[in-house]
Every structure is written in structure tokens, then in C-alpha cells.
BASE-338891 format. One record per atom (N, C-alpha, C): x, y, z; residue in one letter. Coordinates in Angstrom, 2 decimals, always signed. Layout:
<recs>
+---------+---------+---------+---+
|      c1 |      c2 |      c3 | r |
+---------+---------+---------+---+
|       X |       Y |       Z | A |
...
+---------+---------+---------+---+
</recs>
This chain:
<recs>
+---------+---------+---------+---+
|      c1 |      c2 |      c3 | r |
+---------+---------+---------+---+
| +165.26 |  +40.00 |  -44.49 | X |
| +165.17 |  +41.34 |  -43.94 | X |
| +166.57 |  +41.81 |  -43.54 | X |
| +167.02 |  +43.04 |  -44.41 | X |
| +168.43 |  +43.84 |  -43.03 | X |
| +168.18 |  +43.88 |  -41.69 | X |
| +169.45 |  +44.14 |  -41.67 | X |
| +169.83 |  +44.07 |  -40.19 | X |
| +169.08 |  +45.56 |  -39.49 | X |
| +169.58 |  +46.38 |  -40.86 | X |
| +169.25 |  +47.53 |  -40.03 | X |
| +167.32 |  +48.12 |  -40.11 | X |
| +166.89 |  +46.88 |  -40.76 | X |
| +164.83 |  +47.16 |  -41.05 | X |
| +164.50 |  +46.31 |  -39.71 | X |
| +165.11 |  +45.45 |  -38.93 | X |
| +165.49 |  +44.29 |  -38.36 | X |
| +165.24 |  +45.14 |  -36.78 | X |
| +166.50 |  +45.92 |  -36.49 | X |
| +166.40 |  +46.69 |  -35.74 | X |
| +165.61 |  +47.83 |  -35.56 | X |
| +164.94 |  +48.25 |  -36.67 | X |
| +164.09 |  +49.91 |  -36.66 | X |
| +162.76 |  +48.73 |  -36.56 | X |
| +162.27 |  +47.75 |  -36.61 | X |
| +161.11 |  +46.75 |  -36.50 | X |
| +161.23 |  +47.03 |  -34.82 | X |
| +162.05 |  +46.16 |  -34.00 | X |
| +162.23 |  +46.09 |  -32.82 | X |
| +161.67 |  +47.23 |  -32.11 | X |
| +162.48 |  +48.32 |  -32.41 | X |
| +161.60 |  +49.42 |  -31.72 | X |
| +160.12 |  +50.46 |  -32.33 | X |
| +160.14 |  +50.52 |  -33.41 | X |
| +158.65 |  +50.39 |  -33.59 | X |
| +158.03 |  +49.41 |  -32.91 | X |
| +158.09 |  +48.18 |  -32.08 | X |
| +157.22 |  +47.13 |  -31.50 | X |
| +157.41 |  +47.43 |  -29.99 | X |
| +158.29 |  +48.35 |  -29.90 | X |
| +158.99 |  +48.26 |  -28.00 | X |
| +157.83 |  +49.92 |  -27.98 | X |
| +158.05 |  +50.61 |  -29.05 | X |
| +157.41 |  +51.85 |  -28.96 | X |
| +155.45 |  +51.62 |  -29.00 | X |
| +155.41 |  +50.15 |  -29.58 | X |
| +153.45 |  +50.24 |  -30.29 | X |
| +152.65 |  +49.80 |  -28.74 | X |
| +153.65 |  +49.49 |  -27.07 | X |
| +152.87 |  +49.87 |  -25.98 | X |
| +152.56 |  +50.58 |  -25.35 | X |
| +152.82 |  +51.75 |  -26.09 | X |
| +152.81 |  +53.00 |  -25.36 | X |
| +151.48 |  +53.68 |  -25.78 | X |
| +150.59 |  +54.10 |  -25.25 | X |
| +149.38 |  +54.41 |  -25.44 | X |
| +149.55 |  +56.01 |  -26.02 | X |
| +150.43 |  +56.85 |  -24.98 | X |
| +150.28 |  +58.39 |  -25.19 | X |
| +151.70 |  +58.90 |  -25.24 | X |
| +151.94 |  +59.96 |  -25.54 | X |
| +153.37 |  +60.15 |  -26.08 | X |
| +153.89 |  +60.68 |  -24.63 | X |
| +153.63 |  +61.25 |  -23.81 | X |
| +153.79 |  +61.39 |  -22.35 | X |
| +154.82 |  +60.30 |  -21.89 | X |
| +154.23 |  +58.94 |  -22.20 | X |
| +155.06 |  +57.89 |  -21.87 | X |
| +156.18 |  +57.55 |  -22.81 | X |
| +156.29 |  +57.91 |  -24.33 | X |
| +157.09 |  +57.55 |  -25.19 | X |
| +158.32 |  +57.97 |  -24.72 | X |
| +157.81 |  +59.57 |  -24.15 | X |
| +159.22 |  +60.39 |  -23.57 | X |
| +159.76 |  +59.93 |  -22.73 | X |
| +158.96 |  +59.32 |  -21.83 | X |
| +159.81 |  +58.95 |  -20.67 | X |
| +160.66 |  +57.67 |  -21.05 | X |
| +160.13 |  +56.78 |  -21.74 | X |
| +160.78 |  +56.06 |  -22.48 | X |
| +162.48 |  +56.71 |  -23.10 | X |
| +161.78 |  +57.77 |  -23.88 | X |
| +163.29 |  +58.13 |  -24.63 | X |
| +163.83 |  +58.40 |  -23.34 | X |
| +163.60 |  +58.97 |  -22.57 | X |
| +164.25 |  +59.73 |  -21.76 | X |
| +165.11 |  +59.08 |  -20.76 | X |
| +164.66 |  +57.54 |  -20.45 | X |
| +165.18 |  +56.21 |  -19.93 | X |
| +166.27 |  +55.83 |  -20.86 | X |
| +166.01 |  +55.71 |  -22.22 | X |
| +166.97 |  +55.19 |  -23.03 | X |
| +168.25 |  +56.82 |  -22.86 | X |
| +168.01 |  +57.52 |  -22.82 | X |
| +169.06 |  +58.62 |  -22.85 | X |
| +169.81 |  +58.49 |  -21.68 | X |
| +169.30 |  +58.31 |  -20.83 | X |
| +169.78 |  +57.71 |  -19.38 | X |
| +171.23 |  +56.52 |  -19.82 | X |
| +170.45 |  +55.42 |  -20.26 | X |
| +171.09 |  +54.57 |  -20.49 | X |
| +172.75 |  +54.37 |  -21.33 | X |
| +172.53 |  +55.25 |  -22.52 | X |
| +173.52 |  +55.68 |  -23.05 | X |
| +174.97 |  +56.43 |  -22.23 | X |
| +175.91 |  +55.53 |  -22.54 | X |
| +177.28 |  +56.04 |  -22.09 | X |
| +177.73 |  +57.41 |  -22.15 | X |
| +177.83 |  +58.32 |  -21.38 | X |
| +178.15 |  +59.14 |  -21.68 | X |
| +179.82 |  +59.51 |  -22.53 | X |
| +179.70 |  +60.23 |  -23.11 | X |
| +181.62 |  +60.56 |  -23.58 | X |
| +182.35 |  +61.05 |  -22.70 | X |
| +183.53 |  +60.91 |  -22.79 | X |
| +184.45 |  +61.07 |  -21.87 | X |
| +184.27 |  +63.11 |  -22.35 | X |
| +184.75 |  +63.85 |  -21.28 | X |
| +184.63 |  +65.51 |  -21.66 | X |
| +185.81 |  +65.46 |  -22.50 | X |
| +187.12 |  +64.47 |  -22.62 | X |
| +188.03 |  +65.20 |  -23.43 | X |
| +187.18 |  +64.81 |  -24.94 | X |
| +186.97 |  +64.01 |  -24.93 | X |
| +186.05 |  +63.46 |  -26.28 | X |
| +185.26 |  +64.48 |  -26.96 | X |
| +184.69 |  +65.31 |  -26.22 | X |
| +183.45 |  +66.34 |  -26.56 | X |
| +183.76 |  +67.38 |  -27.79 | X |
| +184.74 |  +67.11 |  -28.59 | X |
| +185.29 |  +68.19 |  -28.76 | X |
| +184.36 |  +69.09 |  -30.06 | X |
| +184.78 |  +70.30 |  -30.59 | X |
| +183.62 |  +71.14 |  -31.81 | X |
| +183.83 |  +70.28 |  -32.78 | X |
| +185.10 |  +69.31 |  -32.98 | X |
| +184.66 |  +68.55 |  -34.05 | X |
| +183.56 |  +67.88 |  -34.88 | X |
| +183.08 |  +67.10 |  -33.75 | X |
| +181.88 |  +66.39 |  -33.82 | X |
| +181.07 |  +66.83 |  -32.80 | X |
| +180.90 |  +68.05 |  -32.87 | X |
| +179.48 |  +68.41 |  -32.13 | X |
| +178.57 |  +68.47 |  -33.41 | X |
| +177.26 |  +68.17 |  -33.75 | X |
| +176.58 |  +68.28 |  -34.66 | X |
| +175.97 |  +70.12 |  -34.54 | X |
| +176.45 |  +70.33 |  -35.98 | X |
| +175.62 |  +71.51 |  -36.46 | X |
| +174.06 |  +71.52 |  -36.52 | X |
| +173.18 |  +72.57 |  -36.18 | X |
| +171.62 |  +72.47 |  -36.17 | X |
| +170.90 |  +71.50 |  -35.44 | X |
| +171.31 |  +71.42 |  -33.81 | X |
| +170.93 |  +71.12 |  -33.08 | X |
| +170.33 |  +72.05 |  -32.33 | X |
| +169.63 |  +72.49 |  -31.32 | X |
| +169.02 |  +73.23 |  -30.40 | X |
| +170.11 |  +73.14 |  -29.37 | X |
| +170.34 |  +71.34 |  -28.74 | X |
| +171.23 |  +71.33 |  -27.58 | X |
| +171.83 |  +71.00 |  -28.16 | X |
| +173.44 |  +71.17 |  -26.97 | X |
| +174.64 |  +70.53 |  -28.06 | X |
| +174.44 |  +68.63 |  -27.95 | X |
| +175.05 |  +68.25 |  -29.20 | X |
| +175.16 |  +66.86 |  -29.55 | X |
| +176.27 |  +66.66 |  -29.96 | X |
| +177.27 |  +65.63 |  -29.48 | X |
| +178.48 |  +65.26 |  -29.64 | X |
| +178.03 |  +63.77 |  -30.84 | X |
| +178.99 |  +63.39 |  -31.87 | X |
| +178.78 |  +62.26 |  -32.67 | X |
| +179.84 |  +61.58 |  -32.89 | X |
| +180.44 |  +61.05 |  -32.18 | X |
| +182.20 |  +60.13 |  -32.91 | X |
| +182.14 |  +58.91 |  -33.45 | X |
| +182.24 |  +58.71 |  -34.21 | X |
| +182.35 |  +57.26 |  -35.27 | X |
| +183.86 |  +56.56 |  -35.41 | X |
| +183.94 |  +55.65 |  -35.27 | X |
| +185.27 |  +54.50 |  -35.59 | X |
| +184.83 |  +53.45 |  -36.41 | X |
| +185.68 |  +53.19 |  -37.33 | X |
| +185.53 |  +51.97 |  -38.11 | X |
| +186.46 |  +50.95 |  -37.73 | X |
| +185.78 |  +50.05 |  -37.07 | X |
| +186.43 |  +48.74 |  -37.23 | X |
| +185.93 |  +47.50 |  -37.72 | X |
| +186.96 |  +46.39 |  -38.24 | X |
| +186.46 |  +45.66 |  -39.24 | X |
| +185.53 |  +46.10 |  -39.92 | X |
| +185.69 |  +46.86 |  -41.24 | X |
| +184.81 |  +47.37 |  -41.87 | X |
| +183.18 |  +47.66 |  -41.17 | X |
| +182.74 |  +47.87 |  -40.10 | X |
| +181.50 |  +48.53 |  -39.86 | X |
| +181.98 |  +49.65 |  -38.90 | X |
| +181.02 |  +50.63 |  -38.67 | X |
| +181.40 |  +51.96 |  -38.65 | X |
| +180.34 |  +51.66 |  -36.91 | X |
| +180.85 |  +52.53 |  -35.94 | X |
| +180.54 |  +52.26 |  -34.53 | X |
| +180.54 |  +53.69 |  -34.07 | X |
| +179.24 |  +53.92 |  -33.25 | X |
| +178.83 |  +55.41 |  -33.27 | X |
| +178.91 |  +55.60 |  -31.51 | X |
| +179.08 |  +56.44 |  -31.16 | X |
| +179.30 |  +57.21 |  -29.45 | X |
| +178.42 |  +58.68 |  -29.75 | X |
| +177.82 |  +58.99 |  -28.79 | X |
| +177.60 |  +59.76 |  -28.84 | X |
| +176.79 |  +60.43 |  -27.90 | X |
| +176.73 |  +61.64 |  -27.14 | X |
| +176.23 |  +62.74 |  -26.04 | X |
| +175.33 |  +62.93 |  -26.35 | X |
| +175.04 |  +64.35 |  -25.42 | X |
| +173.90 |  +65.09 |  -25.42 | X |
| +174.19 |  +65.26 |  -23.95 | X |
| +173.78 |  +67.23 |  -23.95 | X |
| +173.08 |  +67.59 |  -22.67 | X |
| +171.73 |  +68.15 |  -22.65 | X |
| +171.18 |  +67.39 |  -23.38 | X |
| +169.83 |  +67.22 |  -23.09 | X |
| +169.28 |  +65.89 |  -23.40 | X |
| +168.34 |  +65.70 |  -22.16 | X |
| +167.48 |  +64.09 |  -21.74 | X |
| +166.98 |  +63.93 |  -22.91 | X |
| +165.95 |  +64.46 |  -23.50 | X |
| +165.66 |  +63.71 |  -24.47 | X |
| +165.92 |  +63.62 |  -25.63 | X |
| +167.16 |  +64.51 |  -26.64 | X |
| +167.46 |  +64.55 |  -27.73 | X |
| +169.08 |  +63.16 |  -27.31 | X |
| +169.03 |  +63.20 |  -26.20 | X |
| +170.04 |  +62.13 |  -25.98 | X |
| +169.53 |  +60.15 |  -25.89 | X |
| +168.11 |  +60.68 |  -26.09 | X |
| +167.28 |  +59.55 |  -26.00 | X |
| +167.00 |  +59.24 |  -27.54 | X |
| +166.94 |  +60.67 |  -28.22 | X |
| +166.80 |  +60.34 |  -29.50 | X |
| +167.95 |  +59.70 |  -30.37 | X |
| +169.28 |  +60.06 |  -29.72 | X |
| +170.70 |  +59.58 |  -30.31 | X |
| +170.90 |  +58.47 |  -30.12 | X |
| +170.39 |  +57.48 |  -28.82 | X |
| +170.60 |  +56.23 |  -28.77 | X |
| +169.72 |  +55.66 |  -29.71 | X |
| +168.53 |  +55.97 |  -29.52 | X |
| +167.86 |  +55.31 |  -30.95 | X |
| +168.18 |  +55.03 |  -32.19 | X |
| +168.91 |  +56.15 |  -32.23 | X |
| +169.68 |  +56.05 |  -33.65 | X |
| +171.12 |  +55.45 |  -33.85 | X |
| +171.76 |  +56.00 |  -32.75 | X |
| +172.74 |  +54.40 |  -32.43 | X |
| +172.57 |  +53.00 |  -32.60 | X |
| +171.55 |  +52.68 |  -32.20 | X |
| +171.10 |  +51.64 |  -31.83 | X |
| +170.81 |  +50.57 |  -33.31 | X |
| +169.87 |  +51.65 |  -34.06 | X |
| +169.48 |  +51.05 |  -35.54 | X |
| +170.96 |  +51.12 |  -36.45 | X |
| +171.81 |  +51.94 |  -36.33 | X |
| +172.58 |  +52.31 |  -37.20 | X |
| +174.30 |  +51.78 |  -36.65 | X |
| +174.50 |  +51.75 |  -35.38 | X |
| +176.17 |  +51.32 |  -34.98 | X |
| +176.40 |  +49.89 |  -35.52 | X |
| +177.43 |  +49.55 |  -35.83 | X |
| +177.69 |  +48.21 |  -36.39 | X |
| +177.31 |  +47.52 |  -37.62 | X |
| +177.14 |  +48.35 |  -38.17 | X |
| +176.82 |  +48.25 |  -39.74 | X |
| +177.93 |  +48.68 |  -40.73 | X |
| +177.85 |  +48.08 |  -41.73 | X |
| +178.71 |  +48.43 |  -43.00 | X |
| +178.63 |  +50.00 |  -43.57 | X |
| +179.46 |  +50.68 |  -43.84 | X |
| +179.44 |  +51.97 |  -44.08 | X |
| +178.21 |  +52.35 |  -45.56 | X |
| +178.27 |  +51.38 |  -46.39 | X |
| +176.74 |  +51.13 |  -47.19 | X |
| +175.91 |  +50.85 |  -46.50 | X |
| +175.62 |  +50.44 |  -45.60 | X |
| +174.39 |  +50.00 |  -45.50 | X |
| +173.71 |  +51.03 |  -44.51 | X |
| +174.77 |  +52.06 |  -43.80 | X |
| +174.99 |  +53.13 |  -43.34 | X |
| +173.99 |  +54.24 |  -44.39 | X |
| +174.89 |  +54.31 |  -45.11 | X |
| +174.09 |  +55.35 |  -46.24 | X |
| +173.05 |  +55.27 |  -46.86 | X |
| +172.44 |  +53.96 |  -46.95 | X |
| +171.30 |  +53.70 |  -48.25 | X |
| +170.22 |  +53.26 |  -46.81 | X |
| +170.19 |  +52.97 |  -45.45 | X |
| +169.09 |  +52.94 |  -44.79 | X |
| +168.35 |  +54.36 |  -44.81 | X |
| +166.87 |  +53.27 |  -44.91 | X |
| +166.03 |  +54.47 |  -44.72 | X |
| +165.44 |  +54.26 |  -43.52 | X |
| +165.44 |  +55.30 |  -42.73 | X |
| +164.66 |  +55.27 |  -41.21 | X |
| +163.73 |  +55.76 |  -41.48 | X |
| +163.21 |  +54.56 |  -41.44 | X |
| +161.49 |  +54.82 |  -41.38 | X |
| +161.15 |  +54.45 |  -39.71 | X |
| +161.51 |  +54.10 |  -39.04 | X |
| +161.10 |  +53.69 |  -37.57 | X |
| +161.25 |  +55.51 |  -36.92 | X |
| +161.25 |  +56.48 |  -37.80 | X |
| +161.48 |  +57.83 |  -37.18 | X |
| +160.07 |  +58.07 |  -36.92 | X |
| +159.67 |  +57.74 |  -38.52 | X |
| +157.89 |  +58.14 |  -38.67 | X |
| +157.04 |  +57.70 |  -37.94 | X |
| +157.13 |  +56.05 |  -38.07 | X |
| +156.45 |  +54.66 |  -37.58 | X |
| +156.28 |  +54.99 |  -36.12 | X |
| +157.42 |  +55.59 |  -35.47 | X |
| +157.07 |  +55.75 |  -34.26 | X |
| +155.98 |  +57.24 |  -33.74 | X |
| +156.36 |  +57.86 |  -34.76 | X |
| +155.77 |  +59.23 |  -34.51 | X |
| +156.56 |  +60.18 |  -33.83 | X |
| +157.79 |  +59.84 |  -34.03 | X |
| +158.57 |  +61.03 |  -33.65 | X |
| +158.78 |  +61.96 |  -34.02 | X |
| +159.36 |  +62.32 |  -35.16 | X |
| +158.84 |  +63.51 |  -35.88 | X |
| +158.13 |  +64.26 |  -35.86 | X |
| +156.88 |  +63.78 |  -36.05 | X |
| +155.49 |  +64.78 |  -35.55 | X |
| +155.30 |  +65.30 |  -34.15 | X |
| +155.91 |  +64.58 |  -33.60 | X |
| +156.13 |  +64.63 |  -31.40 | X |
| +157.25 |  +65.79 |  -31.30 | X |
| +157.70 |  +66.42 |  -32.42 | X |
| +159.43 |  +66.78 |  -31.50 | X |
| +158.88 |  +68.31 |  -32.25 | X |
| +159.46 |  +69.45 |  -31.21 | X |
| +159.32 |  +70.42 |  -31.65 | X |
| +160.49 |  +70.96 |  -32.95 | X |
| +159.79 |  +72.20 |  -33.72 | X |
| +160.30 |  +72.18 |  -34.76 | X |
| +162.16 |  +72.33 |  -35.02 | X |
| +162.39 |  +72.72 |  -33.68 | X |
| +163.90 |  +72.64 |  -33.48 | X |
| +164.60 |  +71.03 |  -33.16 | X |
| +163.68 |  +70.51 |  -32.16 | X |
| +164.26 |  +68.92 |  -32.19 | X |
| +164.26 |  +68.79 |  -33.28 | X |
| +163.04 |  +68.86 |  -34.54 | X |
| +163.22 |  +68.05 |  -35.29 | X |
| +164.38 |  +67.56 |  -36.40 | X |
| +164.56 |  +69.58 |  -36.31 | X |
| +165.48 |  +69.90 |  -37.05 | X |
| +166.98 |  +69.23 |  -36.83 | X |
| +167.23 |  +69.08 |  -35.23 | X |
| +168.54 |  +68.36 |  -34.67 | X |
| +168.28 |  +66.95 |  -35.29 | X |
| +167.52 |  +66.15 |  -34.62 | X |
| +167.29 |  +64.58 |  -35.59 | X |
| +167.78 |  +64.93 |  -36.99 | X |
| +167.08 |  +65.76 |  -37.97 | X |
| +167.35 |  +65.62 |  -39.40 | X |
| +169.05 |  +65.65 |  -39.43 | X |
| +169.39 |  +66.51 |  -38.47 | X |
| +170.89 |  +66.89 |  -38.18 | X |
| +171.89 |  +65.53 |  -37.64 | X |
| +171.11 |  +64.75 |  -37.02 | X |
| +171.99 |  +64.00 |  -36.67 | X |
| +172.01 |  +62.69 |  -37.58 | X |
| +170.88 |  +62.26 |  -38.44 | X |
| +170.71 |  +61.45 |  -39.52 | X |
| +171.78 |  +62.08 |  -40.12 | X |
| +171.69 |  +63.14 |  -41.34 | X |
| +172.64 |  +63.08 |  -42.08 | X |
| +173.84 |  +62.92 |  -41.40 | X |
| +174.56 |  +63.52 |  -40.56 | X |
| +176.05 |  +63.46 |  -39.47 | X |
| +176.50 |  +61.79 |  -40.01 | X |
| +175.71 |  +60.92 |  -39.41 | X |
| +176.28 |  +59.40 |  -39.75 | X |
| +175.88 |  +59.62 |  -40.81 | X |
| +175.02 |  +59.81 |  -41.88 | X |
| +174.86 |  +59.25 |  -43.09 | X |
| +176.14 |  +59.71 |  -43.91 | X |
| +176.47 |  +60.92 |  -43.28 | X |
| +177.80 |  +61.45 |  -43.77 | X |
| +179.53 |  +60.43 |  -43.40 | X |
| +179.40 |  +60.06 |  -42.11 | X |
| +180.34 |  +59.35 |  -41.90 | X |
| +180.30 |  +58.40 |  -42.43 | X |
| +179.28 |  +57.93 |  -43.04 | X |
| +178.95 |  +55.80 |  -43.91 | X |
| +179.31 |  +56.48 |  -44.96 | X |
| +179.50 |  +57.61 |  -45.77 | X |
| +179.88 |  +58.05 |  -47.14 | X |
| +181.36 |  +58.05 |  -46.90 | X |
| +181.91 |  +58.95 |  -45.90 | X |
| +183.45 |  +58.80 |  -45.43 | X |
| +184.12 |  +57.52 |  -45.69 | X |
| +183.59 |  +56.97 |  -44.92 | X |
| +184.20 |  +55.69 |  -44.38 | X |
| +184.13 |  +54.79 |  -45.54 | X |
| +183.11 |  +55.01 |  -46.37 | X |
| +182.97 |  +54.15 |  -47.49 | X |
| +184.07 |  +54.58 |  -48.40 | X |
| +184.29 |  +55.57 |  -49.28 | X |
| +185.05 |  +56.55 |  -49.62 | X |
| +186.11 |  +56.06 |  -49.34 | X |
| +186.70 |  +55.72 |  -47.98 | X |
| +188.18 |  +55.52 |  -47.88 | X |
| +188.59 |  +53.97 |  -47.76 | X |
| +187.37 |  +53.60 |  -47.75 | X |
| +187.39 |  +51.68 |  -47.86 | X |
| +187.78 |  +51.34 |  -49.21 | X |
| +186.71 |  +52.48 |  -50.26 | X |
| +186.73 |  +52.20 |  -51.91 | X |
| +188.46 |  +52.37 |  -52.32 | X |
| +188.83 |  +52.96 |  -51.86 | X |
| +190.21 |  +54.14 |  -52.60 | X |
| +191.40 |  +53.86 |  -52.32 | X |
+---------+---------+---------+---+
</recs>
């Protein structure tokens, strides 16, 4: 199994005690908590993600070839949704970056849970890294 089916397993299993989505949130909303915030000089329009509702900050570094994600939010729970996706996706190879499929989006039922503007930010913040694992790959190849 990848690393990164490995990790989207984990939380599909941390998410399958949650009876009602009431609690899932508070869940995300704990994990958004948890997440480091960025420093404000960090924040910058660079990497704020386009087609978000709230703003979302995304900065990526590659070291030793895997690609390492930071990232905001001033809002609780789309910042709950970014660690999640941190979480499955930081420290990975810039391929393995691009060709995961998050399926732990569905599995959990998030998607269907997030209004049609969250959802739209998630789709927004998937591609963002899927875009930086193409970058980064790109300049590894060349």
C-alpha cells in the first residue's frame, strides 16, 4: 500500500466514529485548531488559493526531493479541511503528489457535507498542490 492510500486509510478510520456530521465538524474544526498557523509576513497573494469562499494561504518547499505543505485559513473549518490535506499529501515525492487520488474526500463524506462554495475551495485547494507536485516535478526532471 502507498504511503499516501496509507494515510487517507487512517483518517477514513479516525472519521468511521463519528456517528453524525455535527461531530465530524467539530472534529475538523479541532484539527484546524491544531494546525500552525503562518507567520502574517508569509500570507502573501501569492499563494493565497483562487476559488475559495475564505481566504486560504498554500506554501510548499521541496526538500530532499519531497514537497512539504504550510498552510492558513481564516476560517475554522476550511482550515480543518487544509490540514487534512496536509496531512495525506506533505512529505511525499512530487509524483506521488500528482497521481494520488483522494478518495478519503468521498469516504469520509466530505464533499457531500460542505456547502457548494466550500466545496468548490477543497476542489481549489487539491489542484493548488497537485499543481505544485507538477512544478516541483518539472524542475527535478530538467
Amino acid at each position: 500500500m502507498s504511503e499516501v492510500n496509507k494515510r487517507q486509510d487512517e483518517i477514513v478510520e479516525e472519521f468511521s466514529v463519528f456517528d453524525d456530521w455535527m461531530d465530524r465538524y467539530s472534529y475538523l474544526i479541532d484539527l484546524g485548531k491544531e494546525l500552525n498557523a503562518l507567520p502574517e509576513d508569509k500570507k502573501s497573494p501569492q499563494i493565497l488559493i483562487k476559488g475559495c469562499q475564505s481566504q486560504v494561504w498554500l506554501s510548499s518547499e521541496l526538500k530532499d526531493g519531497k514537497i512539504y505543505f504550510e498552510a492558513d485559513s481564516d476560517a475554522i473549518i476550511t482550515k480543518g479541511i487544509v490540514a487534512l490535506l496536509i496531512r495525506v499529501t506533505s512529505g511525499l515525492e512530487p509524483q506521488e503528489i500528482m497521481n494520488a487520488e483522494l478518495y478519503f474526500i468521498d469516504k469520509i463524506g466530505l464533499r457531500e457535507n460542505l456547502s457548494p462554495t466550500r466545496s468548490n475551495g477543497l476542489v481549489a485547494m487539491v489542484k493548488q498542490m497537485k499543481m505544485y507536485g507538477l512544478a516541483y516535478h518539472t524542475k527535478l526532471n530538467n
